[in-house]
C-alpha positions, 0 to 999 in steps of 0.5 A, spaced: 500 500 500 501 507 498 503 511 505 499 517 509 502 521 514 500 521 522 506 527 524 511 524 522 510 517 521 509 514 514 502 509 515 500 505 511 492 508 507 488 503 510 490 501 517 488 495 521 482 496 526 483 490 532 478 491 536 473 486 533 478 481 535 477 481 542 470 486 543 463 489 540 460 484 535 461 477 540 465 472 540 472 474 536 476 468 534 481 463 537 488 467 539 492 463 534 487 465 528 487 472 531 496 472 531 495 469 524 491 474 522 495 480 525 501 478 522 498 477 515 496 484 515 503 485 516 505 482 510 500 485 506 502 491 507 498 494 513 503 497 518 498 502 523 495 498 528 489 500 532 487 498 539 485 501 546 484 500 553 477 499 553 477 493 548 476 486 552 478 490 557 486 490 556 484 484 553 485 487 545 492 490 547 495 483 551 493 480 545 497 485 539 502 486 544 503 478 544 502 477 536 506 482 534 511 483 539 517 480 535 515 485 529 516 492 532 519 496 528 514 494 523 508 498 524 506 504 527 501 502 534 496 506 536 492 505 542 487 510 547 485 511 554 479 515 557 474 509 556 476 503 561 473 498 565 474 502 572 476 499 579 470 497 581 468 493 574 463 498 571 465 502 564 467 509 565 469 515 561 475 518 565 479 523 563 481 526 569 490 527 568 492 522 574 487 516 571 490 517 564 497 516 566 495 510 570 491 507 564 498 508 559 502 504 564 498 500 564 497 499 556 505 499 556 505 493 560 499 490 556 503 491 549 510 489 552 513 496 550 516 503 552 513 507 548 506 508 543 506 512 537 500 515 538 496 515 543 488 518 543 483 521 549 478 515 547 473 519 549 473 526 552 470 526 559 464 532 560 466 533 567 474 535 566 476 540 560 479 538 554 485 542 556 487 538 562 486 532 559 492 533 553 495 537 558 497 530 561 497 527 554 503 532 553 506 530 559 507 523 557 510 525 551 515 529 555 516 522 559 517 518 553 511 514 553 508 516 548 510 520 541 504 523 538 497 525 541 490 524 538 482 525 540 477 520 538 469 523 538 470 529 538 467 536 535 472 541 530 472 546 536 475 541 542 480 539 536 482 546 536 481 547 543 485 541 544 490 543 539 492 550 543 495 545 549 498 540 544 500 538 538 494 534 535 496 528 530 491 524 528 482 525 530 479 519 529 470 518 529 466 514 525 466 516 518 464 512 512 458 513 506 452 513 512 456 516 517 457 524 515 457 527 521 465 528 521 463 533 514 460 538 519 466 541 522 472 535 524 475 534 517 476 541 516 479 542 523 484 536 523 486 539 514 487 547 519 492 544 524 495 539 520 492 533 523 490 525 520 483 522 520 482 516 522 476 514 520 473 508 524 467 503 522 468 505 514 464 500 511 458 501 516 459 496 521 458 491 516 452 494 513 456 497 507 459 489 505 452 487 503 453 481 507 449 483 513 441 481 511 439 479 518 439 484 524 435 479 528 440 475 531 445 479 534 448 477 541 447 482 547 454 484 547 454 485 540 455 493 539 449 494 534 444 489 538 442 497 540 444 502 534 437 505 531 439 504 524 441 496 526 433 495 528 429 490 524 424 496 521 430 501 520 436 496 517 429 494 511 430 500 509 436 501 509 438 495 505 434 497 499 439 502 498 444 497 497 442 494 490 444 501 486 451 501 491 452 494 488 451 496 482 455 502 483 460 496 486 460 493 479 461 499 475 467 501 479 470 493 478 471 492 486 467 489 492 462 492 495 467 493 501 472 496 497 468 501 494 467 505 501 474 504 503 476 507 496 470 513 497 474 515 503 481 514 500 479 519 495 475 523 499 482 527 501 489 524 502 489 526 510 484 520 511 485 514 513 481 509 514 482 503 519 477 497 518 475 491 523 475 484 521 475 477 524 475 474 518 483 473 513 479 474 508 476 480 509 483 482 510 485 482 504 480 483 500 480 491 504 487 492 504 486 491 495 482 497 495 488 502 495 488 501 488 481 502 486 480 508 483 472 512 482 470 515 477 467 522 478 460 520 476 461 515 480 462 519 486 456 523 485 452 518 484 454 515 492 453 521 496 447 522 492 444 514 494 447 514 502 448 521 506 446 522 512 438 524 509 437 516 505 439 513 511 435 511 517 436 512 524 441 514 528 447 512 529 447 510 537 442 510 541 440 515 546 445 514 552 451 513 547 450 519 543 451 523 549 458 520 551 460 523 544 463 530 543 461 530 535 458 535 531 451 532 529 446 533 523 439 536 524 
């Protein structure tokens, strides 16, 4: 693959979400598939790594750090705090200075390292301001335990807030053909102060592939088993903007899930998507979307098709929506 740049670093176009390995859609698979997998993304050019603390609960960082510990120098490892399981068990947003720090020990130990390339704020905490939060992010950098500095869920003005304190290398949220949210104010804000854009669930959890059919049957740990737009009456009527993308898909001679990956690649060269996939195959089926190239007309015909006025139903459900910082469409 052709490389985008996070601060300094040369990452590959399309990076490699791990989360579903361990956490969000159910059961990930055995930890000898999951190494395998991560180091044939490698091979196949992957070189940017997304993991976090809240993904198993440490379980996620234990797992790249094992895999991928031999190899390095191979790839650039991103990781987040400020979303953890707290001490007495329940999931929390924190990101209060002295528990940011803690979380980084302790996702060091995790991953078996010394340093991680890029470290976000997962989520940002209402209760602490923006600017306490990177200010202990800087001062990790300053102690050497991280190189870069990213937000995660956040609006254009907190980025910009936050970029006042610390330089801020990589935004990442949602961002894909369904999810334009990120359109309203962060794109523009990460193009002003030199930062990437991370763009995470890039092939609509799923939805964009067009092998999800049947929404009924998710686990109750599956993240989508509540997202509006996933219920049974919603995901009917968003299928049946699949059959002219699938057209398109054909048009452009790639799959369905290369195609919103190519959307995004071409959307501007500070974006870069980081798909999940518990499957090899899918794997590599994304990483060859790099050279897939859209025609004009086919670009305008896919905004036109899926934007935030085709799809149906929200995002996240009502206690979810509220623990993000983004912009929002009326």
């Amino acid at each position: 693959m052709h490389s985008r740049k996070i601060a300094d670093f040369e990452v590959s176009s399309i990076g490699l979400g791990c989360m579903n390995l361990s956490f969000g859609y159910g059961p990930g698979p055995d930890e000898a598939y999951s190494t395998r997998l991560l180091n044939e993304a490698l091979d196949a050019g992957y070189n940017f790594m997304d993991t976090a603390a809240l993904y198993g609960f440490g379980e996620n960082e234990k797992l790249v750090g094992k895999a991928l510990g031999a190899r390095r120098d191979e790839f650039i490892l991103a990781s987040k705090c400020g979303l953890r399981r707290n001490p007495e068990g329940v999931r929390e947003i924190n990101g209060h200075p002295d528990v940011i720090k803690e979380t980084c020990d302790q996702s060091l130990s995790r991953l078996g390292v010394d340093v991680i390339d890029l470290y976000y704020l997962h989520r940002m905490d209402p209760n602490v301001p923006i600017e306490d939060s990177v200010g202990a992010l800087s001062e990790l950098v300053s102690a050497g335990k991280i190189r870069e500095i990213g937000l995660s869920e956040v609006s254009g003005d907190t980025i910009r807030r936050a970029h006042k304190v610390h330089s801020i290398a990589a935004v990442q949220s949602e961002y894909s053909l369904w999810t334009r949210n990120p359109e309203i104010g962060a794109l523009a804000a990460c193009k002003d102060i030199g930062a990437a854009f991370v763009a995470f669930s890039p092939v609509g959890r799923k939805f964009l592939t067009g092998t999800l059919q049947d929404v009924t049957n998710f686990a109750s740990d599956d993240i989508r088993y509540s997202m509006p737009r996933f219920q049974q009456e919603a995901y009917e009527k968003n299928l049946e903007l699949l059959e002219e993308y699938a057209n398109l898909a054909a048009e452009t001679e790639c799959s369905m899930a290369q195609l919103a990956l190519a959307w995004l690649l071409a959307k501007d060269t500070h974006i870069i998507p980081i798909p999940g996939t518990t499957s090899i195959e899918h794997m590599l089926e994304n990483a060859k979307a790099e050279p897939v190239r859209i025609s004009d007309e086919v670009m305008l015909c896919l905004e036109k098709l899926i934007n935030q006025n085709t799809v149906i139903g929200g995002r996240y459900d009502a206690g979810a929506q509220r623990s993000v910082d983004t912009e929002e469409f009326a």
